[in-house]
C-alpha positions, 0 to 999 in steps of 0.5 A: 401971734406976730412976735415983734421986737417990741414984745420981746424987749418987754419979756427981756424987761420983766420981773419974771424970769420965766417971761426973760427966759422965753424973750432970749428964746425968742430974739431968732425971730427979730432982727440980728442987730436987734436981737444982739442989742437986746442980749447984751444986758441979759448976759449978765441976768441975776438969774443963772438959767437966764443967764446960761441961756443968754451965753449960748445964744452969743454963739449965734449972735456974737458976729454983731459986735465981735470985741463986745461979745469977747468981752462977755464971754471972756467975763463970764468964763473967769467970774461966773460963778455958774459952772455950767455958764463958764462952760457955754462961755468956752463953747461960745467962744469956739463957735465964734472961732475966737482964738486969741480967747486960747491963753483964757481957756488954758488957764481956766483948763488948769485951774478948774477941775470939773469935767464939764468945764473942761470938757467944752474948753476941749470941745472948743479948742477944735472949733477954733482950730488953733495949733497953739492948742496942741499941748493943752490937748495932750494934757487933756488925754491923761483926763480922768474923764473918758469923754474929754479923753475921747472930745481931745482925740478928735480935736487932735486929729482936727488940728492935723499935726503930726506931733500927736499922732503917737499920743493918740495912738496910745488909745488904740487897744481902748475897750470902747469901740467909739474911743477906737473909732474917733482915734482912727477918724483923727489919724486919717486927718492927720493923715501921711506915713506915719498913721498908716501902720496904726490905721492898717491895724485898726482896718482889722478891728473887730469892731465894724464902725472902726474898721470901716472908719479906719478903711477909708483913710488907706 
């Protein structure tokens, strides 16, 4: 069965949020334009999986009207009360590179204590590149939480400033070899003097992903 824009506006239009749910699913099939017009409503959708769904898929669709899709996100990130929502908001935001949404994502970084919060506002500061971001990052490394330790890490090494290679040479005895690893990815592109002593160093890890990671920045 051909899915047209007519049968997915209907799904979009229904009482069931199962049927709301498939129509977001399916707005890849229709026109971009289209497809962004239909979603705006949906963003706000009483129901949170709908929503949730609704939020990602600007991620994809948000270039049609950039200062209606910052909008969105920018009041999904602050009034949702889904934390899973708020996350796909940051999330969305990185992936539409929108780095004025940076004082946002600071702020909802320090004051909103659940890692999988802050772990996409960390994800999203790598995506938008933006070196303003710097020292939220460092302050993502003292996270309780192994996996935005690690998600900062990387971003860092992304951002490429010099500044912070000290910082991420800290995590260089860490007993996970991925940690060791994503440390000597983001030192090699940071890149110069001053990361090749560390990355010599991890050249000789035990671990063979991190050695070979670390060799191919010297």
């Amino acid at each position: 069965m051909d899915i047209t824009p007519d049968a997915v506006k209907a799904m979009l239009d229904s009482d069931d949020y199962g049927d709301r749910l498939s129509g977001v699913n399916k707005l890849d099939y229709i026109d971009p334009s289209l497809a962004f017009e239909y979603l705006v409503p949906v963003v706000t959708d009483t129901n949170p999986r709908v929503r949730y769904t609704a939020v990602c898929k600007l991620s994809s669709l948000g270039h049609q009207d950039r200062d209606l899709s910052f909008s969105l996100l920018r009041t999904r990130l602050y009034d949702d009360p889904e934390l899973d929502v708020k996350a796909a908001a940051a999330d969305a935001l990185g992936a539409l590179k929108f780095r004025e949404a940076y004082p946002d994502l600071a702020q909802l970084y320090r004051n909103n204590e659940d890692w999988i919060v802050r772990l996409s506002i960390v994800a999203a500061l790598a995506e938008m590149e933006a070196p303003e971001a710097v020292e939220l990052l460092h302050e993502a490394l003292q996270s309780d939480t192994e996996l935005v330790q690690t998600t900062a890490i990387g971003a860092l090494g992304e951002l490429g400033d010099p500044q912070a290679v000290p910082w991420i040479e800290e995590f260089m005895d860490h007993p996970e070899p991925q940690t060791r690893q994503r440390v000597a990815q983001a030192l090699g592109q940071i890149g110069g003097e001053s990361v090749q002593k560390a990355l010599q160093t991890l050249a000789n890890d035990e671990h063979p992903q991190v050695a070979e990671c670390a060799q191919r920045y010297l």
